[in-house]
C-alpha positions as CSV (number, residue, x, y, z in Angstrom):
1,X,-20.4,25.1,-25.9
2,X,-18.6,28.0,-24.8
3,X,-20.7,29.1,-21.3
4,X,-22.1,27.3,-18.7
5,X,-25.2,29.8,-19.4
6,X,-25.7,27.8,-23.0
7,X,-26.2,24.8,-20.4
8,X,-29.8,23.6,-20.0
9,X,-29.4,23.8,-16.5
10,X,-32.5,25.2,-13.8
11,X,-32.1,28.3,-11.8
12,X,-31.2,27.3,-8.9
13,X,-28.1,25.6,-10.1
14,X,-27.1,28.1,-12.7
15,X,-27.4,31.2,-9.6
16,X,-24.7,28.6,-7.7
17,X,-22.5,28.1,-11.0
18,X,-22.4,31.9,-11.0
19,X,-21.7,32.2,-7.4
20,X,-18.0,30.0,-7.8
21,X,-17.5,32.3,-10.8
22,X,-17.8,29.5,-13.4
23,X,-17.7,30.7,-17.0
24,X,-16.3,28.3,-19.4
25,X,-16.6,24.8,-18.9
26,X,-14.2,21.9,-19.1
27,X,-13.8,20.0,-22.4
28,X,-15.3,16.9,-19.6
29,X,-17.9,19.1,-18.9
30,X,-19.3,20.4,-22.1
31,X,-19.4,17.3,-23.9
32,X,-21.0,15.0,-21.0
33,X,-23.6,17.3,-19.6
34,X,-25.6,17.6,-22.4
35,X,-26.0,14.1,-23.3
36,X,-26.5,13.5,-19.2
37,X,-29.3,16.2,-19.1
38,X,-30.6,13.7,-21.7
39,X,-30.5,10.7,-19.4
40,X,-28.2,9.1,-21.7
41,X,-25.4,6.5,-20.5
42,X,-21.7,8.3,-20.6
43,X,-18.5,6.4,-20.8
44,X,-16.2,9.6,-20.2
45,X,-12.5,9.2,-20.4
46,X,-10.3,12.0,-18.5
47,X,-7.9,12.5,-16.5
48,X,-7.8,14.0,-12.7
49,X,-8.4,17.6,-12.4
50,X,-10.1,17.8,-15.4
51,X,-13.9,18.8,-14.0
52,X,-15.0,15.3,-13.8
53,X,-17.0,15.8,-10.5
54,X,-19.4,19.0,-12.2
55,X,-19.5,16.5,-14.8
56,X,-21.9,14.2,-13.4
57,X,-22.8,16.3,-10.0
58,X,-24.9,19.2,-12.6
59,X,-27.0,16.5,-14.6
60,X,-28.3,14.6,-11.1
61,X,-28.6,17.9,-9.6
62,X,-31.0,19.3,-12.2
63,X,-32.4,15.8,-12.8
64,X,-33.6,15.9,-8.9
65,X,-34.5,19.5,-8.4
66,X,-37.1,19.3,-11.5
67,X,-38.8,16.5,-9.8
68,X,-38.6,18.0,-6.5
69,X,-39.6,15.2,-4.2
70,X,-38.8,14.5,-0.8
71,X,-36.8,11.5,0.0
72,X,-37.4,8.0,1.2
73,X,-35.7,6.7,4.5
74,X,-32.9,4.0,3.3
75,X,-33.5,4.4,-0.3
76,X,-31.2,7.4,-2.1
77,X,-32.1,8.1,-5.9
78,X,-28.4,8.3,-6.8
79,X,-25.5,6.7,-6.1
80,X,-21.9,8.1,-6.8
81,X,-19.0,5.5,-6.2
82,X,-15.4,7.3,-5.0
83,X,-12.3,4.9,-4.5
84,X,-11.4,6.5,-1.0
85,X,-12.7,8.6,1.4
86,X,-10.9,11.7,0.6
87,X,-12.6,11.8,-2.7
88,X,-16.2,11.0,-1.6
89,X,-15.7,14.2,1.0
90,X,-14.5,16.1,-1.7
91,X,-17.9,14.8,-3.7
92,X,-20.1,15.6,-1.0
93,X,-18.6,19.1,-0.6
94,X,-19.3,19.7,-4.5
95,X,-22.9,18.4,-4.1
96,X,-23.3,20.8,-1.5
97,X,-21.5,23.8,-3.0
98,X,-23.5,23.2,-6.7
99,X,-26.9,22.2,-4.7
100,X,-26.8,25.1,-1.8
101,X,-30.3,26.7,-3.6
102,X,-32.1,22.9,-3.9
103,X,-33.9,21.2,-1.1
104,X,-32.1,18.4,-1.5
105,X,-30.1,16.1,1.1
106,X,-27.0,14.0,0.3
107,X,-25.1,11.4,2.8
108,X,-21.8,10.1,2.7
109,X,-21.0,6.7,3.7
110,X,-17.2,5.7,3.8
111,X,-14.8,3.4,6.8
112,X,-12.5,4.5,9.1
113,X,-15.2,6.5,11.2
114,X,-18.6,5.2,13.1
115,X,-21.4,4.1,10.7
116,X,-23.6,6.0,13.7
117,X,-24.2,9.3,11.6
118,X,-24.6,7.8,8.6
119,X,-27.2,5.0,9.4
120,X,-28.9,8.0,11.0
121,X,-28.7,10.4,7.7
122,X,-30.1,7.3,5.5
123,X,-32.5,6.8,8.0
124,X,-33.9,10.3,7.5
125,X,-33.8,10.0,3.8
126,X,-31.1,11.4,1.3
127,X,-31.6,12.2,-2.0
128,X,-28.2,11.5,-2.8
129,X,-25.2,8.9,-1.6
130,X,-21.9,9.3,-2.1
131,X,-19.8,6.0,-0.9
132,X,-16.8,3.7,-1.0
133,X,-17.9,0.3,-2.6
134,X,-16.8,-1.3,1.3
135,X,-18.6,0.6,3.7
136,X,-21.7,0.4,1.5
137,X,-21.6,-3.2,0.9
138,X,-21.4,-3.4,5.1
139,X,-24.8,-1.2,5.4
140,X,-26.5,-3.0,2.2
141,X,-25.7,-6.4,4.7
142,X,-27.1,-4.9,7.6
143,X,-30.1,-4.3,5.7
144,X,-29.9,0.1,6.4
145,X,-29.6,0.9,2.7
146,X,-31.8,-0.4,-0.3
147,X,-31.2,0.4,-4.2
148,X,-34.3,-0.6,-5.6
149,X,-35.2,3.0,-5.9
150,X,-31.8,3.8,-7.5
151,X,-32.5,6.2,-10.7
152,X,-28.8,7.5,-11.5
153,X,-25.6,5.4,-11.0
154,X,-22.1,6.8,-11.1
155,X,-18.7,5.1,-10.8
156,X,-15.7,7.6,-10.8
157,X,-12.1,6.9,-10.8
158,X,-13.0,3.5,-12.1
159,X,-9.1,2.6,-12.9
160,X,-8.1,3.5,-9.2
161,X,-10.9,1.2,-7.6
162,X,-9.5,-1.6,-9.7
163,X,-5.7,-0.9,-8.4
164,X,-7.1,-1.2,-5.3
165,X,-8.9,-3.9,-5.8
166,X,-12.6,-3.0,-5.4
167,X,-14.1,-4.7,-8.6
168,X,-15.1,-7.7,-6.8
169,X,-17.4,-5.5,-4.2
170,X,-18.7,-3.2,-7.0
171,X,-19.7,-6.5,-9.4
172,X,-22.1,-7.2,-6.0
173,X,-23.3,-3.5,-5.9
174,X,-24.0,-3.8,-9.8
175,X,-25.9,-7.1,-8.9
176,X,-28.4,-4.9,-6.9
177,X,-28.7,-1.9,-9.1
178,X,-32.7,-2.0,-10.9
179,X,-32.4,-2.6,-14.6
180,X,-34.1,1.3,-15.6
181,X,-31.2,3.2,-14.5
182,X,-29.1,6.0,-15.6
183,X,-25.2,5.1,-16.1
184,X,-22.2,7.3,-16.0
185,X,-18.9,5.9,-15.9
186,X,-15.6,7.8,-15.2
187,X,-12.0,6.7,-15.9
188,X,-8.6,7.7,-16.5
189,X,-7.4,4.7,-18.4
190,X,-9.2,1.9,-19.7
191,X,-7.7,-1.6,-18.8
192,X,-9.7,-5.1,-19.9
193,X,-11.1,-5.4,-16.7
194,X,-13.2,-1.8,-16.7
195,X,-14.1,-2.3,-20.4
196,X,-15.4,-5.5,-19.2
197,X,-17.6,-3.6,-16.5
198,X,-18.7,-1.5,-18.8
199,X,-20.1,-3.8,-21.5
200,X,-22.4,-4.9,-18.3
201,X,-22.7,-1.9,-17.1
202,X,-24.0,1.1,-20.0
203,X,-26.6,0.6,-22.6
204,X,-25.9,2.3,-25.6
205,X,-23.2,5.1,-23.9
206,X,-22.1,8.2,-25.6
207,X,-17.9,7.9,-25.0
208,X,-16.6,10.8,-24.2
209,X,-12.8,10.7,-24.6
210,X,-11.1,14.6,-23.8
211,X,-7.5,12.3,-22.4
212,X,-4.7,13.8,-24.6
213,X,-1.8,12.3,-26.2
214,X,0.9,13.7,-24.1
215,X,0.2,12.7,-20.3
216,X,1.6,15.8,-18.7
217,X,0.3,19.5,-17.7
218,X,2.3,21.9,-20.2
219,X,2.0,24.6,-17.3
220,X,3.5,22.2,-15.1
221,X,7.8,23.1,-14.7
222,X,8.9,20.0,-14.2
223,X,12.5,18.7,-13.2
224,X,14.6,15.8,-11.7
225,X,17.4,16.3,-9.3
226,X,19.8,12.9,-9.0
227,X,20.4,13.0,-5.0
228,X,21.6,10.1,-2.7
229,X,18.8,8.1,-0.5
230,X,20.6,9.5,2.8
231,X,20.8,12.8,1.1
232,X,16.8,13.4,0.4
233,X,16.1,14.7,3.4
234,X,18.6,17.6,3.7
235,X,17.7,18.6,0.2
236,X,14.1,18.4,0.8
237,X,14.9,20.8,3.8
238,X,17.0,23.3,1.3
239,X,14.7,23.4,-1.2
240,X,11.3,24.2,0.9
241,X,12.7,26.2,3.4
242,X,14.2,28.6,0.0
243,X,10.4,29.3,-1.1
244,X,8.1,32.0,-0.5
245,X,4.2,31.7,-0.5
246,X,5.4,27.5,0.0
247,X,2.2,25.3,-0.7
248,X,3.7,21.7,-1.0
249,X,2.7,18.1,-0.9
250,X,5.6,15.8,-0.5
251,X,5.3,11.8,-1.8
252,X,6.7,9.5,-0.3
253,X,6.7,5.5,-1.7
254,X,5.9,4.0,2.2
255,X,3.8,5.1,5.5
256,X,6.6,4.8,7.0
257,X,8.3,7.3,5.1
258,X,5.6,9.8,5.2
259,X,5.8,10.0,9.0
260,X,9.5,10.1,8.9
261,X,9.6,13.3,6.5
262,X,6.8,14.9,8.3
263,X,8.9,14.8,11.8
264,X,12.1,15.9,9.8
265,X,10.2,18.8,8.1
266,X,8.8,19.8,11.9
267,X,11.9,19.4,13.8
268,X,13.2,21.8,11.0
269,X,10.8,24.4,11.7
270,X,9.1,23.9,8.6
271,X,5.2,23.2,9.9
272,X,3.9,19.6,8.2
273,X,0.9,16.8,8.6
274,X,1.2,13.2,7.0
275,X,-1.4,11.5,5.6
276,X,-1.4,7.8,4.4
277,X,-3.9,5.0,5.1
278,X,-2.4,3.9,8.3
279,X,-4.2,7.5,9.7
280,X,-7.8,7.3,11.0
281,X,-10.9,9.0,8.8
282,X,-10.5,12.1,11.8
283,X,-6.5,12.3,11.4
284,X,-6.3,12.3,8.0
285,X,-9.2,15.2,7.5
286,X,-7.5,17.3,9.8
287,X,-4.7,17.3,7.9
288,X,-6.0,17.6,4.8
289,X,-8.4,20.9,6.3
290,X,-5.0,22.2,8.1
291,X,-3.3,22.2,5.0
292,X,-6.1,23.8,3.2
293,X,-6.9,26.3,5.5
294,X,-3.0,27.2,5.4
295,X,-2.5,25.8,8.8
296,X,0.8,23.7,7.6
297,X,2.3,24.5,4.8
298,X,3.8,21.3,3.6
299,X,1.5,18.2,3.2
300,X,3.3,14.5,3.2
301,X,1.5,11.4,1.6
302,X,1.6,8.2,-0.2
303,X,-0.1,7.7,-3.0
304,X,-3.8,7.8,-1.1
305,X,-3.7,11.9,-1.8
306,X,-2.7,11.2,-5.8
307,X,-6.0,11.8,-6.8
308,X,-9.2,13.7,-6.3
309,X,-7.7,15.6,-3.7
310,X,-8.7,19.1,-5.3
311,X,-6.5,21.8,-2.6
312,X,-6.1,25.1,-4.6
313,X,-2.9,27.4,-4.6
314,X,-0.6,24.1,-4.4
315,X,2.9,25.7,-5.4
316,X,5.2,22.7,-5.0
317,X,4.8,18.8,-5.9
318,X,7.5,17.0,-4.3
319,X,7.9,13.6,-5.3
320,X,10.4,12.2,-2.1
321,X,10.1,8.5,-4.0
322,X,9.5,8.3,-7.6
323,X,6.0,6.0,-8.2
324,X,6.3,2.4,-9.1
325,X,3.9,3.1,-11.5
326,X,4.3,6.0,-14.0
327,X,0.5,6.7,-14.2
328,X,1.1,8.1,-10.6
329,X,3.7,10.5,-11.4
330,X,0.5,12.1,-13.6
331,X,-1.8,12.4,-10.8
332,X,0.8,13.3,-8.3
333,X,1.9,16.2,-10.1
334,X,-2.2,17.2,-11.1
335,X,-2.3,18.7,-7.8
336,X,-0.5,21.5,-9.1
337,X,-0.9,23.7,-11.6
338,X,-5.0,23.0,-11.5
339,X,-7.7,25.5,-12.6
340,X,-5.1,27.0,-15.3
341,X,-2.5,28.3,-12.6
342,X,1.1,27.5,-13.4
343,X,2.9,24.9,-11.1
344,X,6.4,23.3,-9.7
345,X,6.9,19.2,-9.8
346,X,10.3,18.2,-9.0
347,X,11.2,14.5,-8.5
348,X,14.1,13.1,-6.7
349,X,15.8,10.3,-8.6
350,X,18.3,8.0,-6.3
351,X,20.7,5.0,-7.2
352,X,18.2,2.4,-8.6
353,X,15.3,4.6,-9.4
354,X,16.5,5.3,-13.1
355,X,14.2,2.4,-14.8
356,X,11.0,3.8,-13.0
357,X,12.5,7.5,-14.1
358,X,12.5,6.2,-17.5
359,X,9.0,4.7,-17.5
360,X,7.4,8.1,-16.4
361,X,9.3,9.9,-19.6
362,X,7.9,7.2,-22.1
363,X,4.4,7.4,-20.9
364,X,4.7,11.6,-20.7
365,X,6.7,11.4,-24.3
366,X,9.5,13.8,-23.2
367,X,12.4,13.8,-21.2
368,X,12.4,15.5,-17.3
369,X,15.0,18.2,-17.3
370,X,17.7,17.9,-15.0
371,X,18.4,20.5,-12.5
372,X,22.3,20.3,-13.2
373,X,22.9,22.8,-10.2
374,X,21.6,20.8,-7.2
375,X,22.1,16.9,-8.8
376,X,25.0,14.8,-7.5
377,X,27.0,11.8,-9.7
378,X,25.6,8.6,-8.6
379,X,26.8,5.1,-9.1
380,X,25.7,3.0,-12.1
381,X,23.2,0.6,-11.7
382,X,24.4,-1.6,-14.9
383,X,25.9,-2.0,-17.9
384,X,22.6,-0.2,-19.4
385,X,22.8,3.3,-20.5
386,X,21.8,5.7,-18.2
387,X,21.3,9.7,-17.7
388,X,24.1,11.4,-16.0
389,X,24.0,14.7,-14.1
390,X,23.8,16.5,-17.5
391,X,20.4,14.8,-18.4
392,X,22.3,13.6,-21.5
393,X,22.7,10.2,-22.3
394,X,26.0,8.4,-21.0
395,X,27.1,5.1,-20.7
396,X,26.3,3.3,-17.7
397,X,30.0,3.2,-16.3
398,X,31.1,7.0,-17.4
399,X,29.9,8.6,-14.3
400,X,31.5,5.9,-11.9
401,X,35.0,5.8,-14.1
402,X,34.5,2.0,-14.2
403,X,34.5,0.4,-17.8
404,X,32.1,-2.6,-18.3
405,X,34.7,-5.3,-18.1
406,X,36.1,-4.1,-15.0
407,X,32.2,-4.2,-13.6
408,X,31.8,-7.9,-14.7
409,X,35.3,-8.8,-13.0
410,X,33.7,-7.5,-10.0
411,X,30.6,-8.4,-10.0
412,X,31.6,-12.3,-10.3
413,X,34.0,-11.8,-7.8
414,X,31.6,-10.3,-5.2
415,X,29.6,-13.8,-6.3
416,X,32.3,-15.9,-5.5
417,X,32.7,-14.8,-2.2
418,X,29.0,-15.1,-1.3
419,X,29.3,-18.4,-2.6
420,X,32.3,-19.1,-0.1
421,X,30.4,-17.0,2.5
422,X,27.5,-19.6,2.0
423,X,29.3,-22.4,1.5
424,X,31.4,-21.4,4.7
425,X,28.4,-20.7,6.5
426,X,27.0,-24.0,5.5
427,X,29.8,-26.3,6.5
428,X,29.7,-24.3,9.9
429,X,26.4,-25.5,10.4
430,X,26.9,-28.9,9.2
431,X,29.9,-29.6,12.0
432,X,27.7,-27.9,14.8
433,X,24.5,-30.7,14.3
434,X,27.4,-33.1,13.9
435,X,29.1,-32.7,17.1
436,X,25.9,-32.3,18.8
437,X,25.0,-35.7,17.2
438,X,28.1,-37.3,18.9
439,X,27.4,-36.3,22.0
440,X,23.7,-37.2,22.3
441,X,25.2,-40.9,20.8
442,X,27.9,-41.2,23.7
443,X,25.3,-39.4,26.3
444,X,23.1,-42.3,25.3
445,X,26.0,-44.8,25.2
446,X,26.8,-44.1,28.6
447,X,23.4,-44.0,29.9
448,X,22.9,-47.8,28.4
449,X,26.1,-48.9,29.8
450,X,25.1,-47.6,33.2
451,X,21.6,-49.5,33.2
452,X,23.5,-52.7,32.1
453,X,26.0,-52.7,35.3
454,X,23.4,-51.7,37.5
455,X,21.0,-54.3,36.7
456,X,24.6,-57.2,36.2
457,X,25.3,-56.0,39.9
458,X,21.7,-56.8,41.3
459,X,21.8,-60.2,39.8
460,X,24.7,-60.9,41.7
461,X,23.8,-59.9,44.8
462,X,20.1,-62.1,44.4
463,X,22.5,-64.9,43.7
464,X,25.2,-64.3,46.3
465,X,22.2,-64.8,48.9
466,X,20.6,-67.7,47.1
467,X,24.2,-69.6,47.8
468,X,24.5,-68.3,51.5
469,X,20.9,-69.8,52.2
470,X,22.2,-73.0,50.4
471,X,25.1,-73.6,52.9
472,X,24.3,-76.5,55.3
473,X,26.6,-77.2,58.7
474,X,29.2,-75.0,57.6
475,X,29.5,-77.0,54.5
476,X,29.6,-75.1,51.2
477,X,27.1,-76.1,48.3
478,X,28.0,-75.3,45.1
479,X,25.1,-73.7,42.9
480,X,24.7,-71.7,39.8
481,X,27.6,-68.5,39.7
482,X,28.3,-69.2,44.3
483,X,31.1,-71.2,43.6
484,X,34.3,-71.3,41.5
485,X,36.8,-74.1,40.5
486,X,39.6,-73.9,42.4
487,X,42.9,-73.6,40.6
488,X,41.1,-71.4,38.0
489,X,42.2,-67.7,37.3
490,X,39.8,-64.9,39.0
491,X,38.6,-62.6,36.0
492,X,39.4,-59.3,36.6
493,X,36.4,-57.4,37.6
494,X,34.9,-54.7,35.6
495,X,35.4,-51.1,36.5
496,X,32.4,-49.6,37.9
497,X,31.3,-46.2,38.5
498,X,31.6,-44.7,42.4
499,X,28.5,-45.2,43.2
500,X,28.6,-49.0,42.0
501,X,31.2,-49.9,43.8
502,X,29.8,-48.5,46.9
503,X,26.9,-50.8,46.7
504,X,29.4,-53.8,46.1
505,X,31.8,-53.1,49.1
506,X,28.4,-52.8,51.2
507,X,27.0,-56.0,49.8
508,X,30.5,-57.8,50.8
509,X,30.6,-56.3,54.3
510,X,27.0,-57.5,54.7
């Protein structure tokens, strides 16, 4: 299928196709909206930027504006599924750009924001939802949304939602879906878990897989610059501020990092907005509208904008922090080079980041070019081979002028002396609880030695006045301790504190 005018597709949608210049479709498209127009399940298989979203969107368009009913309060005929919010905008917008000639409403239901306005849109009755598994799963609770009436069912970017952990939530949305439904199911990869859905899930499905072998954009220039952590940010600087027409989005690893970079890029006088989770649903659409209404130039997030976050005329992908996982260095550097235009992806590669550089190469089967002009030597990371400035492979100690031995002699010495550190530390420690153990012992000591005197003393006085109320006529009677033998030696008395013998002299003068 070679036209979108060979599509069997009503009026209505075919004068909006025409009006966004549409011609050809995707490979997505052409294969899964036939069998969709059918009311066939789909298992489609693609990556991001690919089309997916006409895809699906087309089919439930033309499905709903042949039947051309109004709709019920709290009960939508389709449901589309996005992983975050950004995406289920970007949905909503496409619905409403393919649907502008169709009486029919959609809602959007997501977090981050008031569920105010969208209780009120389901309220009044939407054709069609488009909703993060959370949020909807909060309104299905409260009882303002009801999928008994549900006739299509999509779940896109089914491999991101289970990243992020959303399986749980969408096995309870599943649980309420009606048995007579219409399935389509969009992924970029397919992991145990999401061919496990989708045994439950589609009945019969037509697969549709259009994912090809290599995992990179051809028109996509590509290239790695080896730069120090604390140098990132004055290259970043050099290399934007050198570019004309500049439409960038810079990755960052962290939040954290994002907002950093952002200030930098300001205080430089290069305009930028961060977006990462940590942003409210408000902050992070203005950002996202700033930079696509060419407002900033330079847009900073973590991975949150990695996919379905369809800006055109991106010039520039940045990645600040290569990805942990190389499936996001794919659909980081999709936002570039979509739609056929050509694009620029250059990753920064630090001390340490070689083994995640080297899982991005296997997965897109070809090695990153090195930009030889602007990389610096950095130190070895191990007795592994690694690449050098000249992209070539080295051994791990040529760029640091170290041979192996000489890097094993050092490492165990710098072992050793955190051994000694800790054992150092340690015996530190140990003396410190023992000397306060002696002192609470001889605090305790003298406080028992103190009770013992006090309480010897006032025995002596009780019996010093028995034996002066046993005296008689001046005549002495011995009793008990009042008397001694005479001719026997007088034991020395004990030394007692000050205050003891104070109470003794007063007892004698008394």
């Amino acid at each position: 299928m070679k036209t979108f005018t060979e599509l069997n597709l009503i009026e209505p949608l075919q004068r909006a196709i025409a009006g966004e210049n549409y011609k050809t479709p995707t490979p997505i498209q052409s294969q899964t909206i036939p069998v969709a127009l059918k009311r066939r399940d789909v298992l489609g298989c693609a990556q991001t930027g690919t089309g997916k979203t006409a895809a699906f969107a087309l089919p439930i368009l033309n499905r709903l504006g042949l039947q051309n009913r109004s709709a019920k309060a709290k009960r939508p005929f389709a449901l589309v599924l996005a992983p975050t919010r950004e995406l289920a905008v970007q949905i909503g917008a496409s619905f409403a750009t393919y649907g502008k000639h169709l009486k029919l409403r959609h809602a959007l239901v997501y977090g981050g924001v008031s569920q105010t306005s969208q209780v009120r849109s389901l309220q009044r009755g939407a054709h069609i939802v488009i909703a993060t598994p959370g949020r909807l799963l909060d309104l299905m609770n409260q009882g303002f949304i009801q999928l008994d009436k549900l006739e299509v069912f999509v779940l896109d970017e089914a491999d991101r939602m289970l990243d992020m952990g959303f399986m749980p939530d969408i096995k309870r949305i599943i649980r309420e879906l009606p048995a007579k439904r219409q399935s389509l199911f969009f992924s970029a990869t397919m992991a145990p878990a999401i061919v496990e859905i989708t045994d439950t899930l589609l009945v019969d499905p037509v697969k549709v897989d259009v994912t090809p072998k290599t995992r990179s954009v051809k028109k996509i220039k590509q290239q790695v610059i080896f730069v120090s952590r604390k140098g990132k940010s004055d290259l970043l600087q050099k290399i934007l501020s050198s570019r004309d027409n500049l439409r960038a989005i810079v990755f960052t690893k962290t939040k954290r990092s994002a907002n950093f970079v952002a200030e930098r890029l300001n205080k430089a006088g290069l305009k930028a907005a961060a977006i990462h989770g940590n942003k409210s649903q408000n902050a992070r659409q203005r950002a996202l509208d700033a930079f696509r209404n060419q407002f900033v130039k330079i847009l900073v997030a973590t991975d949150v904008a990695a996919r379905g976050i369809d800006i055109e005329g991106v010039t520039h992908v940045v990645n600040f922090d290569l990805p942990m996982e190389p499936e996001a260095y794919v659909h980081r550097i999709g936002r570039t080079g979509r739609a056929g235009a050509k694009g620029i992806a250059i990753s920064f590669c630090s001390s340490g980041d070689q083994g995640d550089l080297k899982s991005i190469e296997k997965l897109i089967d070809h090695e990153i070019p090195v930009n030889q002009e602007l990389s610096v030597n950095l130190p070895s990371s191990g007795p592994k081979s690694t690449r050098g400035r000249t992209g070539r492979k080295s051994s791990g100690g040529a760029r640091s002028g170290t041979s192996q031995g000489e890097r094993s002699r050092k490492g165990a010495g710098s072992r050793r002396a955190r051994d000694e550190s800790a054992g150092n530390e340690k015996g530190k420690r140990t003396t410190k609880r023992r000397r306060r153990r002696v002192r609470t012992e001889k605090a305790s000591a003298v406080k028992s030695a103190r009770t013992g005197e006090s309480s010897r003393m006032g025995a002596g006085e009780s019996s010093s006045r028995e034996s002066g109320k046993g005296t008689a006529g001046g005549k002495r009677v011995a009793s008990g301790t009042g008397a001694t033998k005479s001719g026997a030696k007088r034991r020395r008395p004990q030394r007692k504190g000050k205050n003891a013998r104070k109470r003794a002299n007063a007892s004698r003068g008394e």
